[in-house]
PDB file as gemmi writes it, atoms N, CA and C in Angstrom:
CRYST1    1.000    1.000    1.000  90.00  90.00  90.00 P 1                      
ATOM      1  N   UNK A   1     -24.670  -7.783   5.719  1.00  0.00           N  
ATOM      2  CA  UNK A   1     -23.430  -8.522   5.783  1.00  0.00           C  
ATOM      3  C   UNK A   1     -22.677  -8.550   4.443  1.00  0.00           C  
ATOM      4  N   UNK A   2     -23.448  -8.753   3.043  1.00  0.00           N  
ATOM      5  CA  UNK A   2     -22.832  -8.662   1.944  1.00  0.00           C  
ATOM      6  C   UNK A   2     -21.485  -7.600   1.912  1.00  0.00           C  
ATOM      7  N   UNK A   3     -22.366  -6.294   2.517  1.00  0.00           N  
ATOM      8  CA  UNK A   3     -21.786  -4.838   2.050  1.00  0.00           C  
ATOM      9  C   UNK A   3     -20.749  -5.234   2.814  1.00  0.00           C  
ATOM     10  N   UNK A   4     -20.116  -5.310   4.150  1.00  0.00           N  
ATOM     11  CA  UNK A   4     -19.021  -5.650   4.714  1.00  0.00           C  
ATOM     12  C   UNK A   4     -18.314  -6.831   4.405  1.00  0.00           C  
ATOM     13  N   UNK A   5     -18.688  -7.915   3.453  1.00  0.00           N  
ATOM     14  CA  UNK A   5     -17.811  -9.042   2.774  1.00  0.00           C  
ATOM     15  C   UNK A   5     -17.113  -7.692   1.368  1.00  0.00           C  
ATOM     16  N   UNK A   6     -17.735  -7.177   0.807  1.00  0.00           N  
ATOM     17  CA  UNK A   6     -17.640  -6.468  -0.009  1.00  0.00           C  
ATOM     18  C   UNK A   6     -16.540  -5.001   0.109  1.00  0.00           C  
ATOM     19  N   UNK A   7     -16.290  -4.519   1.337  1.00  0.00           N  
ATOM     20  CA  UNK A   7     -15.283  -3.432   2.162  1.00  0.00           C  
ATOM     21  C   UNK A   7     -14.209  -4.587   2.264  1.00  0.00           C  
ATOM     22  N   UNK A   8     -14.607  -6.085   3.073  1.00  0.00           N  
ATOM     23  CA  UNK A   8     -12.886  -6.587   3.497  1.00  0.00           C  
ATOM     24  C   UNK A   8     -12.108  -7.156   1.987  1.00  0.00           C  
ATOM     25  N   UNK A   9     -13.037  -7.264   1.086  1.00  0.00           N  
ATOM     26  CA  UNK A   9     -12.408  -7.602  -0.339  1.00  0.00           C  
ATOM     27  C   UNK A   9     -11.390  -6.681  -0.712  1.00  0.00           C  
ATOM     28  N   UNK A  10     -12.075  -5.410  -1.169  1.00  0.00           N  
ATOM     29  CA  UNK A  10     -11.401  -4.033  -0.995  1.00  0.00           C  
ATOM     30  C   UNK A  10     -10.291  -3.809  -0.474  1.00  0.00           C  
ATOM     31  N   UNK A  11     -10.251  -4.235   0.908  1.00  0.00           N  
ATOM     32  CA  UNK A  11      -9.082  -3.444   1.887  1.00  0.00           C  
ATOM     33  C   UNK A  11      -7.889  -4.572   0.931  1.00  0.00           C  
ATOM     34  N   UNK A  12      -8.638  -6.282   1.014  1.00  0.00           N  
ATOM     35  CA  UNK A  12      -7.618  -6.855   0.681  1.00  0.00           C  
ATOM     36  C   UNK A  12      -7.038  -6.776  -0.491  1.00  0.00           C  
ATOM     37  N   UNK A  13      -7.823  -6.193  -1.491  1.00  0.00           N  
ATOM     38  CA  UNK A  13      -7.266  -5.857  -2.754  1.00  0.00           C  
ATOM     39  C   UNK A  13      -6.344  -4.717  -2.804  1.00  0.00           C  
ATOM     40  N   UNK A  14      -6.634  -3.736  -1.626  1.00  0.00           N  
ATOM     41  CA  UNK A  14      -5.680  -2.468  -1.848  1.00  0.00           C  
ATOM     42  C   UNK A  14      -4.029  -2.922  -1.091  1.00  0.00           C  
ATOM     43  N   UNK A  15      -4.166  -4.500  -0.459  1.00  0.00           N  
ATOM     44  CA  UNK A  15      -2.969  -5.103   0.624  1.00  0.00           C  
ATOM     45  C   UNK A  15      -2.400  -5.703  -0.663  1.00  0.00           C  
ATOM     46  N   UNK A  16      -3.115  -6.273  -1.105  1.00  0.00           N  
ATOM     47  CA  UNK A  16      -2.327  -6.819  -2.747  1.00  0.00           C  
ATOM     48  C   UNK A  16      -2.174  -6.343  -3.679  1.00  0.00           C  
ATOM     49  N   UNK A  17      -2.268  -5.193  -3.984  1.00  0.00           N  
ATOM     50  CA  UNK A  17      -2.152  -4.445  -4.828  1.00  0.00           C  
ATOM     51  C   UNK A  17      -0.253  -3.467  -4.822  1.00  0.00           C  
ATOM     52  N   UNK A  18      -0.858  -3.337  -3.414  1.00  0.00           N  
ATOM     53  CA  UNK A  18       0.078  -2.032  -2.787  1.00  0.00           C  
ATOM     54  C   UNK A  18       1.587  -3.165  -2.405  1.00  0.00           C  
ATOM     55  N   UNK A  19       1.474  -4.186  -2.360  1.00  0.00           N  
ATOM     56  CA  UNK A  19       2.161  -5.309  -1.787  1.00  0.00           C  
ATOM     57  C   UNK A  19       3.016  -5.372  -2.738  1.00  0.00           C  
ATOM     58  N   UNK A  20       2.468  -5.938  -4.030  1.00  0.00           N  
ATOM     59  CA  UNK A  20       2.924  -6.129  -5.489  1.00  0.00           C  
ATOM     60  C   UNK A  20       3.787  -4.977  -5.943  1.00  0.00           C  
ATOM     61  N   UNK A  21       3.139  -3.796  -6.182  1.00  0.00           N  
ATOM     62  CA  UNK A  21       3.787  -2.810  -6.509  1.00  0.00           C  
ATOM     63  C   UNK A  21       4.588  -2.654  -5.480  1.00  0.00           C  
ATOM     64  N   UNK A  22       5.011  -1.947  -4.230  1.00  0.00           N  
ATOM     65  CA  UNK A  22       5.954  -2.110  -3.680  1.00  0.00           C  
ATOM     66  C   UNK A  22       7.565  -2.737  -3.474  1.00  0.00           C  
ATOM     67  N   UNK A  23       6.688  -4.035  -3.800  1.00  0.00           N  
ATOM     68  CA  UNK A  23       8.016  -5.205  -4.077  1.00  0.00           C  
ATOM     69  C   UNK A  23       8.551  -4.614  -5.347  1.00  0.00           C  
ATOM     70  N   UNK A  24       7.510  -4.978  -6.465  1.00  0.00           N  
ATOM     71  CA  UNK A  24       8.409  -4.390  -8.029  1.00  0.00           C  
ATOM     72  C   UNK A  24       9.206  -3.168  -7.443  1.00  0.00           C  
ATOM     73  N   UNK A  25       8.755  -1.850  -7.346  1.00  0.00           N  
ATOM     74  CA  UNK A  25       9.513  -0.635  -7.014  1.00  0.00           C  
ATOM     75  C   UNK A  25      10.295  -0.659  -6.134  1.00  0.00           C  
ATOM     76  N   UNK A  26      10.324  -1.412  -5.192  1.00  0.00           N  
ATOM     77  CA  UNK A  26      11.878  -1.636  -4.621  1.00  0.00           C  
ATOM     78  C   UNK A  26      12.950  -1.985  -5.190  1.00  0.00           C  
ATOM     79  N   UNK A  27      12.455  -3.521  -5.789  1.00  0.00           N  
ATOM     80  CA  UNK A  27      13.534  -3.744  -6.549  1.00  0.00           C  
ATOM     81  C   UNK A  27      14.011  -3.302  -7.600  1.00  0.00           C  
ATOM     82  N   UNK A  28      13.346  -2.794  -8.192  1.00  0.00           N  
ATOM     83  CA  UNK A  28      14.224  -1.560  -9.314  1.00  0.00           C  
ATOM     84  C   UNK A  28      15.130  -0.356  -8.760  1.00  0.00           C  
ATOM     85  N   UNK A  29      14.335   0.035  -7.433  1.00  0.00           N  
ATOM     86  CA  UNK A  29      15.892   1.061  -6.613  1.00  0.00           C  
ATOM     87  C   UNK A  29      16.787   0.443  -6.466  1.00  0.00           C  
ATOM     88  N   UNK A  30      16.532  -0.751  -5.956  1.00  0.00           N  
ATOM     89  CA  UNK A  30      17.695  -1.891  -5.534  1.00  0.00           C  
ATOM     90  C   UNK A  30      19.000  -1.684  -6.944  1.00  0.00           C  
ATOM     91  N   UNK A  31      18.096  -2.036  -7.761  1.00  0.00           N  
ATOM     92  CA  UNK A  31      18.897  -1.880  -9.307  1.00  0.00           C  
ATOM     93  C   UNK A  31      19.601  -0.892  -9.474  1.00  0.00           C  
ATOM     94  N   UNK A  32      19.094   0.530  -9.108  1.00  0.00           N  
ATOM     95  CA  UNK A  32      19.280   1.695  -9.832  1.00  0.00           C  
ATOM     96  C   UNK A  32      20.608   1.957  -8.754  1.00  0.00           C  
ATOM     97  N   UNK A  33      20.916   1.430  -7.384  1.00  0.00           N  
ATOM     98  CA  UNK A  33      21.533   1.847  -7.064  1.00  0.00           C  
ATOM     99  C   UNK A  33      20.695   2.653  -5.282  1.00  0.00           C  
ATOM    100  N   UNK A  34      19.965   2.849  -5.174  1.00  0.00           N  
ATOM    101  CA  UNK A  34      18.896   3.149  -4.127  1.00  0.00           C  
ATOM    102  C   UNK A  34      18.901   2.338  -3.289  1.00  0.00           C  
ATOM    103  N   UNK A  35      19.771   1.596  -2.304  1.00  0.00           N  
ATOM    104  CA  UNK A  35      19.783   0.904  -1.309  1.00  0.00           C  
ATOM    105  C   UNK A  35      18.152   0.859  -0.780  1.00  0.00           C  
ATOM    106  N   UNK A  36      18.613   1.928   0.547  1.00  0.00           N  
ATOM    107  CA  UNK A  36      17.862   2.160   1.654  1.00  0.00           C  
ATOM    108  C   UNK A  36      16.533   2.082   1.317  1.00  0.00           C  
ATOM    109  N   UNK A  37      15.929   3.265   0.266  1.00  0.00           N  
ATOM    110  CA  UNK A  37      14.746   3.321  -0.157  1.00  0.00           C  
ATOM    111  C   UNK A  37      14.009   2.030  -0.751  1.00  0.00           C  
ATOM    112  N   UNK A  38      14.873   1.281  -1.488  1.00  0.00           N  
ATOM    113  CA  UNK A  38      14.496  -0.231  -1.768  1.00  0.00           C  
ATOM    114  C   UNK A  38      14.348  -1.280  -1.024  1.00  0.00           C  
ATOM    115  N   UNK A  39      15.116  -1.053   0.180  1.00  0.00           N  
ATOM    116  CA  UNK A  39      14.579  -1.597   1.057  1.00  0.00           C  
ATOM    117  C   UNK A  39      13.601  -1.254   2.044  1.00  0.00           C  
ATOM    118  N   UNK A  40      13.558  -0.225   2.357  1.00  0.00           N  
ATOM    119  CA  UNK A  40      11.957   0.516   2.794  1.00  0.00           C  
ATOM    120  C   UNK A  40      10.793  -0.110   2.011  1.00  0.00           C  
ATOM    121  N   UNK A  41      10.970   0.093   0.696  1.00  0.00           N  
ATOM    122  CA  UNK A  41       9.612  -0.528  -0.048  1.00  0.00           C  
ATOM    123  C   UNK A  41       9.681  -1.863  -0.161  1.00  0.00           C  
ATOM    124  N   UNK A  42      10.780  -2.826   0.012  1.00  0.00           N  
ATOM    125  CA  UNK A  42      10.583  -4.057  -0.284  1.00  0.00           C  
ATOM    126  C   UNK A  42       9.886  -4.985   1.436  1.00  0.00           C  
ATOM    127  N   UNK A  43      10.122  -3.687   2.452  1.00  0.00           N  
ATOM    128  CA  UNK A  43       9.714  -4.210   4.127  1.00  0.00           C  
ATOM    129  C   UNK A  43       8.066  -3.944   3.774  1.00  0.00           C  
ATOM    130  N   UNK A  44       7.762  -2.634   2.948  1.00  0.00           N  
ATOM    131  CA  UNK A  44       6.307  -2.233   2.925  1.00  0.00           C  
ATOM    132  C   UNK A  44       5.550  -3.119   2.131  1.00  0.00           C  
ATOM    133  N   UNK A  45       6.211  -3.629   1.490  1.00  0.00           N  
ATOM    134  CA  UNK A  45       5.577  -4.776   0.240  1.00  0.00           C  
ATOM    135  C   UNK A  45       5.397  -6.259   0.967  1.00  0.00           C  
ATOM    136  N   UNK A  46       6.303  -6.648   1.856  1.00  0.00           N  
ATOM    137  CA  UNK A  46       6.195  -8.200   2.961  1.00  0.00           C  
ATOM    138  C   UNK A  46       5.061  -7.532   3.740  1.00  0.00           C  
ATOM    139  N   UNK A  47       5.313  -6.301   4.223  1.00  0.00           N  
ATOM    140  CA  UNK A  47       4.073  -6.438   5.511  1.00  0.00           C  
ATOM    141  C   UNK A  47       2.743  -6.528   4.806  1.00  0.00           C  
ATOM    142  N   UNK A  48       2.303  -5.458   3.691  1.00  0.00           N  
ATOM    143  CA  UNK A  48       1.138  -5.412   2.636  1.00  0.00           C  
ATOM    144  C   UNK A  48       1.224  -6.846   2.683  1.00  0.00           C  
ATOM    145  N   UNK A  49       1.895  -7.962   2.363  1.00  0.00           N  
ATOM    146  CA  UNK A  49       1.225  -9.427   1.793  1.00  0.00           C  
ATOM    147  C   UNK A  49       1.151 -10.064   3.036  1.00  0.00           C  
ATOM    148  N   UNK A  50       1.839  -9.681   4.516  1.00  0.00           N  
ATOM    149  CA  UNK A  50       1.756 -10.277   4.925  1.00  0.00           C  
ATOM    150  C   UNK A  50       0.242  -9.944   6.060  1.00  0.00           C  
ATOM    151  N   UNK A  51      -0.180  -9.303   5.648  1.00  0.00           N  
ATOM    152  CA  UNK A  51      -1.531  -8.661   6.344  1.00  0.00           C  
ATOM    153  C   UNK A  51      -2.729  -9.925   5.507  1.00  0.00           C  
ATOM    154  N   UNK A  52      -2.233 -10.059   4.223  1.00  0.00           N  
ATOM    155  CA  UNK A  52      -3.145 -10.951   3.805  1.00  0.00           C  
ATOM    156  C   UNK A  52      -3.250 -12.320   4.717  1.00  0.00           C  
ATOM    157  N   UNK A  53      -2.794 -12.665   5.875  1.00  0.00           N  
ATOM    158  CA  UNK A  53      -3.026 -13.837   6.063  1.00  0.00           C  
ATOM    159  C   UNK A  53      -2.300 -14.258   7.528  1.00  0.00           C  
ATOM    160  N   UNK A  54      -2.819 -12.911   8.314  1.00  0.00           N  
ATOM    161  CA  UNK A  54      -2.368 -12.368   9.484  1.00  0.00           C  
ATOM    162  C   UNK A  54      -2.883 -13.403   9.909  1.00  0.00           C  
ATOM    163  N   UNK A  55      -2.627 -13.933  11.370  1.00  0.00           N  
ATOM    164  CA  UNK A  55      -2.992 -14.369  12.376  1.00  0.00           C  
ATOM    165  C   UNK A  55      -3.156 -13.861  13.497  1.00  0.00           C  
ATOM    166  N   UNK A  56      -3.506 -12.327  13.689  1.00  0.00           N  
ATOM    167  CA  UNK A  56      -3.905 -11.244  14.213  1.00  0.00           C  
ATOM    168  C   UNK A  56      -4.997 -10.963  14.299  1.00  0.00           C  
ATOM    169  N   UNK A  57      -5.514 -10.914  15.617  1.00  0.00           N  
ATOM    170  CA  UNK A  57      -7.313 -11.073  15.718  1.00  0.00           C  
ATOM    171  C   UNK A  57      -7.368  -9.963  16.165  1.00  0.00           C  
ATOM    172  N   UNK A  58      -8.779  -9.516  16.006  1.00  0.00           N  
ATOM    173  CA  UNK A  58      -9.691  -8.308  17.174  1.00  0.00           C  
ATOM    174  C   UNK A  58      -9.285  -6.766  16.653  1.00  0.00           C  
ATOM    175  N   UNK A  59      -9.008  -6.532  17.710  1.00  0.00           N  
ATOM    176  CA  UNK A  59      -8.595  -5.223  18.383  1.00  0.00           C  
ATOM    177  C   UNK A  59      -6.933  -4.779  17.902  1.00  0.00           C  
ATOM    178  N   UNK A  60      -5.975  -5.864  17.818  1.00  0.00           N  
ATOM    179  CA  UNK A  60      -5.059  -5.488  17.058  1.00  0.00           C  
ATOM    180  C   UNK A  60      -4.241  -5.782  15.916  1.00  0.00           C  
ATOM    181  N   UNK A  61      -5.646  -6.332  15.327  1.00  0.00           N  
ATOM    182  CA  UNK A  61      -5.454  -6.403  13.571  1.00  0.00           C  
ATOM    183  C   UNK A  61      -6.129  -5.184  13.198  1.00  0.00           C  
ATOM    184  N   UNK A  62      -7.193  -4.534  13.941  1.00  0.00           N  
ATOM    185  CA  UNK A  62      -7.954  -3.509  13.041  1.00  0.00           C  
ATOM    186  C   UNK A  62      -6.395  -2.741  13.512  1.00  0.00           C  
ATOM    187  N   UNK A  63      -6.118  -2.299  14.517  1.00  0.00           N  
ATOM    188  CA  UNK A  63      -4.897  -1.426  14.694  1.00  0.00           C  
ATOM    189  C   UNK A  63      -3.969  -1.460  13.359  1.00  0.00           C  
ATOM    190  N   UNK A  64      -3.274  -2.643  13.144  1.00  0.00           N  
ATOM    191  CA  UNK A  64      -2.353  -2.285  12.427  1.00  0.00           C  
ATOM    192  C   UNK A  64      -2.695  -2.425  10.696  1.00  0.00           C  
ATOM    193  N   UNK A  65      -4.115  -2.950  10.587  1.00  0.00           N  
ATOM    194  CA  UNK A  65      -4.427  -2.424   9.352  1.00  0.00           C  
ATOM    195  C   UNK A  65      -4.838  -1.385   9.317  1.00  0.00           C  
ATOM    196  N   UNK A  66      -5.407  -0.846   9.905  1.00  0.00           N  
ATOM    197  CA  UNK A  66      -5.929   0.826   9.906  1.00  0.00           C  
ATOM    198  C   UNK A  66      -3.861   1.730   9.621  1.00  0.00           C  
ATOM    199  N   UNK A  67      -3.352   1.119  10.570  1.00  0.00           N  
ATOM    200  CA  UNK A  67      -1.948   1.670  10.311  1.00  0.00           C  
ATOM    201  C   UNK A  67      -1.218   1.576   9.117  1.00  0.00           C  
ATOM    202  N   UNK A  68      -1.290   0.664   8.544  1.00  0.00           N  
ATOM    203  CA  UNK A  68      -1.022  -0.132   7.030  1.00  0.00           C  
ATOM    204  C   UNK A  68      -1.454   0.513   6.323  1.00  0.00           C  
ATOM    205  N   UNK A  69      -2.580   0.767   6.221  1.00  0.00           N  
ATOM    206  CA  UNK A  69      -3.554   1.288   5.334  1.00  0.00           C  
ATOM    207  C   UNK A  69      -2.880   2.682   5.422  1.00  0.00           C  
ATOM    208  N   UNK A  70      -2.632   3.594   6.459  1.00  0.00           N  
ATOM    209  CA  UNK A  70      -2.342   4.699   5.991  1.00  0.00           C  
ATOM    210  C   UNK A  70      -1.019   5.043   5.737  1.00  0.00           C  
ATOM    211  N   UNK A  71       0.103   3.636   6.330  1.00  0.00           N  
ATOM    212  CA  UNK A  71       1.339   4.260   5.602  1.00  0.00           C  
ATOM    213  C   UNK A  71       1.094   4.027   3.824  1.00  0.00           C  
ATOM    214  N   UNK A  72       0.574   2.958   3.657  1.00  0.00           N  
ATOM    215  CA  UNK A  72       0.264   2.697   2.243  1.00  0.00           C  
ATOM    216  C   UNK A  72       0.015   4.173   1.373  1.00  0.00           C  
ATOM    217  N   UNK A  73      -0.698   4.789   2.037  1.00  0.00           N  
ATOM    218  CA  UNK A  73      -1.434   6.214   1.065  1.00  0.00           C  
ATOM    219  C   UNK A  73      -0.113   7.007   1.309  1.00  0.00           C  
ATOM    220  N   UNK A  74       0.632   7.301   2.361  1.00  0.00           N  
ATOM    221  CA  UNK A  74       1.968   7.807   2.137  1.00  0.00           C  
ATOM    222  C   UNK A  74       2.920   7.608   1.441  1.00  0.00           C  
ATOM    223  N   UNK A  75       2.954   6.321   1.230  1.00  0.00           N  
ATOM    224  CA  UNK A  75       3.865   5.368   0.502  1.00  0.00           C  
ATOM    225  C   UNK A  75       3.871   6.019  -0.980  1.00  0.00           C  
ATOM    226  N   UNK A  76       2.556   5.337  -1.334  1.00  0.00           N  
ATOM    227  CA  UNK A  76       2.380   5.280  -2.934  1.00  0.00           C  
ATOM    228  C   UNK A  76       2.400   7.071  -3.073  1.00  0.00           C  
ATOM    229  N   UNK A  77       1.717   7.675  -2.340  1.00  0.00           N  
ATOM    230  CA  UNK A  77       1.677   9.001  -2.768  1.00  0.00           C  
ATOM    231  C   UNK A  77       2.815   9.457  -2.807  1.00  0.00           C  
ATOM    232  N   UNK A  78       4.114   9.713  -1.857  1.00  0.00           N  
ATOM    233  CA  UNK A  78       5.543  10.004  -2.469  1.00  0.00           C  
ATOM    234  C   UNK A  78       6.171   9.294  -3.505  1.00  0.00           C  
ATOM    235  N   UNK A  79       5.800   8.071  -3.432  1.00  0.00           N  
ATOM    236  CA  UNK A  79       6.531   7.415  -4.782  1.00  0.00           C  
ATOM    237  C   UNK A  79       5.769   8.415  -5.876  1.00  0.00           C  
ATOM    238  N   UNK A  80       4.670   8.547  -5.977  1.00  0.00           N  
ATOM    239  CA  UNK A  80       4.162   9.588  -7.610  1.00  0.00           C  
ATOM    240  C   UNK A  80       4.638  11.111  -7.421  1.00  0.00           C  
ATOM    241  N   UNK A  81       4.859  11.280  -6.185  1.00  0.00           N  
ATOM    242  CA  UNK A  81       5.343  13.014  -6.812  1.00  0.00           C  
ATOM    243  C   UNK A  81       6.698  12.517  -6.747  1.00  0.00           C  
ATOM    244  N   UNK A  82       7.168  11.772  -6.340  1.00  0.00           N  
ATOM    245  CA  UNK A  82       8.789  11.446  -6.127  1.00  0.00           C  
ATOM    246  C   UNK A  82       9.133  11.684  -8.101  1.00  0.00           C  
ATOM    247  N   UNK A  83       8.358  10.812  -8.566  1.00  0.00           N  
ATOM    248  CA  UNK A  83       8.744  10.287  -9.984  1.00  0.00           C  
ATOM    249  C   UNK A  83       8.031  11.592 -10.809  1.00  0.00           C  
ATOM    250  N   UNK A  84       6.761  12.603 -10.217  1.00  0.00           N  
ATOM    251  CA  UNK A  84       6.672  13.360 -11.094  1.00  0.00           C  
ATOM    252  C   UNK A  84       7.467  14.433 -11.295  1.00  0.00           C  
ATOM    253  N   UNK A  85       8.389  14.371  -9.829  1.00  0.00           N  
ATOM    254  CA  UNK A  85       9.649  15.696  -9.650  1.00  0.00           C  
ATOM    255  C   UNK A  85      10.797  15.769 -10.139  1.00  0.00           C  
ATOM    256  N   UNK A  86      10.755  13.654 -10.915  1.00  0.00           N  
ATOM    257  CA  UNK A  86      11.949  13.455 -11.557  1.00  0.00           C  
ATOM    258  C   UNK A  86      11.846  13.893 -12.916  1.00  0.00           C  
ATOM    259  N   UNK A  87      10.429  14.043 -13.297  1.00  0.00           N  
ATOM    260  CA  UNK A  87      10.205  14.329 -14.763  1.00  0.00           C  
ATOM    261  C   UNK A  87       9.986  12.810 -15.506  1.00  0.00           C  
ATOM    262  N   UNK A  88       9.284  11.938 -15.121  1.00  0.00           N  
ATOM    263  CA  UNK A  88       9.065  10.702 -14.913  1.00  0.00           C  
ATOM    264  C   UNK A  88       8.068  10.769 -16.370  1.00  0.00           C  
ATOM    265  N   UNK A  89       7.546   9.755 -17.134  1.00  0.00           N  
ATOM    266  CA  UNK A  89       6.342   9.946 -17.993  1.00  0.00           C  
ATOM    267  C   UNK A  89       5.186   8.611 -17.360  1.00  0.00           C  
ATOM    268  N   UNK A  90       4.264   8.903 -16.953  1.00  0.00           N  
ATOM    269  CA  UNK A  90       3.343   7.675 -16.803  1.00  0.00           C  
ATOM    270  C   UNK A  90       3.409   7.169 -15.507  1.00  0.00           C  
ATOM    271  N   UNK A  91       4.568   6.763 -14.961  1.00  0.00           N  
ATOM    272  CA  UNK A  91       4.656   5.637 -14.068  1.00  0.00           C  
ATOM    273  C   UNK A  91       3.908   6.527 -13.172  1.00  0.00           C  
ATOM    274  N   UNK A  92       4.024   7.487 -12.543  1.00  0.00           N  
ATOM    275  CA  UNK A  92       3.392   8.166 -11.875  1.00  0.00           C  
ATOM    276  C   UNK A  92       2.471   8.179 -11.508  1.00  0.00           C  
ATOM    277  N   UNK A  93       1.749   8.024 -12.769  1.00  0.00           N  
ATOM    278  CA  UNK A  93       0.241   7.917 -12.435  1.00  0.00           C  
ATOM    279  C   UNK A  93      -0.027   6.662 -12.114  1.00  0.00           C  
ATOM    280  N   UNK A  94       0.233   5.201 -12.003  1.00  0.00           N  
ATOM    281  CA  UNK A  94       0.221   4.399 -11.395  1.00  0.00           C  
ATOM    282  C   UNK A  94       0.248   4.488 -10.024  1.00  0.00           C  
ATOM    283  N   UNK A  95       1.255   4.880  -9.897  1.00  0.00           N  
ATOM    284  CA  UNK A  95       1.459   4.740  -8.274  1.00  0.00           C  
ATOM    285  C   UNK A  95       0.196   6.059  -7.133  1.00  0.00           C  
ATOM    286  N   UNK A  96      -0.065   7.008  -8.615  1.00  0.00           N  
ATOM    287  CA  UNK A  96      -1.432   8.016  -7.782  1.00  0.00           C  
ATOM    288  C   UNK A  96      -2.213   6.961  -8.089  1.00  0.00           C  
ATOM    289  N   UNK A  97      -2.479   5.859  -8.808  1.00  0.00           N  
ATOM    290  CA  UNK A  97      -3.770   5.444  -8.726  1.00  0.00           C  
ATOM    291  C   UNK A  97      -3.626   4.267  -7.421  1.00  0.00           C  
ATOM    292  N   UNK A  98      -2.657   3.983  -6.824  1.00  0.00           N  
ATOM    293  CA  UNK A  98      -1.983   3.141  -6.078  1.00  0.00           C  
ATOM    294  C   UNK A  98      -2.380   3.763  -4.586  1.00  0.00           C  
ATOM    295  N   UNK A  99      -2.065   4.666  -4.350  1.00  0.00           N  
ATOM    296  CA  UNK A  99      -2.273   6.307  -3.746  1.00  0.00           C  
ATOM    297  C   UNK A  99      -3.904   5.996  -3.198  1.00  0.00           C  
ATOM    298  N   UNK A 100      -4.762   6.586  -4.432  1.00  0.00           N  
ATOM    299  CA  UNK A 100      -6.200   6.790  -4.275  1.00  0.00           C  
ATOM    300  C   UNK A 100      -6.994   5.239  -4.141  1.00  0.00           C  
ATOM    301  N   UNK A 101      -6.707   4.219  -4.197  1.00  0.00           N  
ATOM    302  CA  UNK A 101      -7.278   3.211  -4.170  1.00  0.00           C  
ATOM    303  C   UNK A 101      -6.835   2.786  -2.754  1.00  0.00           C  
ATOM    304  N   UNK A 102      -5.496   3.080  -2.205  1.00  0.00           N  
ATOM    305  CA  UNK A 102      -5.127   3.430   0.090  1.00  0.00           C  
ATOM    306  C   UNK A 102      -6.003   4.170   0.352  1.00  0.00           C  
ATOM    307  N   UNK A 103      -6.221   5.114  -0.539  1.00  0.00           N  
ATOM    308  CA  UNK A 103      -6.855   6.072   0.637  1.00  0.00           C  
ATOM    309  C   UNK A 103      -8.534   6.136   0.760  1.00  0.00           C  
ATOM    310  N   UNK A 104      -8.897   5.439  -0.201  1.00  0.00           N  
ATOM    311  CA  UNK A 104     -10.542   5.225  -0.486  1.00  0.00           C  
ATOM    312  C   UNK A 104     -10.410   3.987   0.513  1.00  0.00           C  
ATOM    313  N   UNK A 105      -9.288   2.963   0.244  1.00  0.00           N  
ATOM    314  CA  UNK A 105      -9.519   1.690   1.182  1.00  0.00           C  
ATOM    315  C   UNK A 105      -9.551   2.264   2.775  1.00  0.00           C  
ATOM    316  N   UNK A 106      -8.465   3.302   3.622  1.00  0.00           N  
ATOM    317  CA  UNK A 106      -8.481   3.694   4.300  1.00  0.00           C  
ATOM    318  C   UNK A 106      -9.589   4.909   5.282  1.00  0.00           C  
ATOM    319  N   UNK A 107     -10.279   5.202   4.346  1.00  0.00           N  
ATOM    320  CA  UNK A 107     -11.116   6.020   4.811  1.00  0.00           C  
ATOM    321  C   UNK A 107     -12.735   4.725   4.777  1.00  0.00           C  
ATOM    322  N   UNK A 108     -12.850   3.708   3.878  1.00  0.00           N  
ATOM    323  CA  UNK A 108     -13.942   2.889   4.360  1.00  0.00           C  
ATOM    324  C   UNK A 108     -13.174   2.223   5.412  1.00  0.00           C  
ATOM    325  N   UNK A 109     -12.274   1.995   5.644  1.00  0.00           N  
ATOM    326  CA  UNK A 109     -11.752   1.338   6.771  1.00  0.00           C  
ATOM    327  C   UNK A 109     -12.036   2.011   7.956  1.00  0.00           C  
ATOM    328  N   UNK A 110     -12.056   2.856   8.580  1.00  0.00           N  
ATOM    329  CA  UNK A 110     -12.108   4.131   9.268  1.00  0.00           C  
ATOM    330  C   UNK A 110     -13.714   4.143   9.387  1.00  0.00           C  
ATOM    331  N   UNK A 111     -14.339   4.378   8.422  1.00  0.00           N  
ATOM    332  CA  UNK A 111     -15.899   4.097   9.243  1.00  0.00           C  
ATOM    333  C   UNK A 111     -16.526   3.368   9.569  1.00  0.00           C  
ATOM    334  N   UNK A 112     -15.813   1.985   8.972  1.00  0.00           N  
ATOM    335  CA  UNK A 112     -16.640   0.689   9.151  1.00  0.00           C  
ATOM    336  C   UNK A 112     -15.903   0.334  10.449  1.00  0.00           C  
ATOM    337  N   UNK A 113     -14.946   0.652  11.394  1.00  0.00           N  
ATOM    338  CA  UNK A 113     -14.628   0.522  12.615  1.00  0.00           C  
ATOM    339  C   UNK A 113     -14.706   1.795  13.634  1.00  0.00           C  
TER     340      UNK A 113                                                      
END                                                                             
């Protein structure tokens, strides 16, 4: 039982993680002038926090966190080549580490259901 208190920590750390960043990186498109896309990430950043404290049981909470979970690895992963295609320095690699910490959460997610 530990090891599975220890996976839902995880998932929830990669929902708050990905939540946080999201919100920030929206609102800086917002800034820059990036409507749409800022608001794409600022909807992906409410749902990420709002998974923390779903009232979604069973059968279709694993659904839409398993779903979460993998727009998340889409998410963060275009945001880093997005910014490495801009010629970006650094931030990039944030958002790959943003990236690989969805997709490690998503793939224990995936076997433990």
């Amino acid at each position: 039982m530990p090891d599975r208190s220890r996976k839902k920590r995880l998932i929830n750390f990669v929902f708050s993680l990905n939540g946080f960043l999201f919100l920030l990186g929206g609102t800086g498109l917002i800034n820059d002038g990036k409507l749409t896309i800022g608001i794409f990430q600022i909807m992906a950043g409410l749902i990420n926090l709002a998974m923390l404290s779903s009232s979604m049981k069973g059968q279709v909470k694993r659904f839409f966190s398993g779903l979460i979970l993998f727009m998340n690895v889409v998410v963060a992963g275009s945001i880093a080549y997005d910014y490495q295609t801009t010629g970006a320095h650094y931030i990039q690699f944030a958002w790959l580490v943003a990236a690989i910490f969805s997709l490690v959460a998503f793939v224990i997610y995936i076997k433990q259901n």
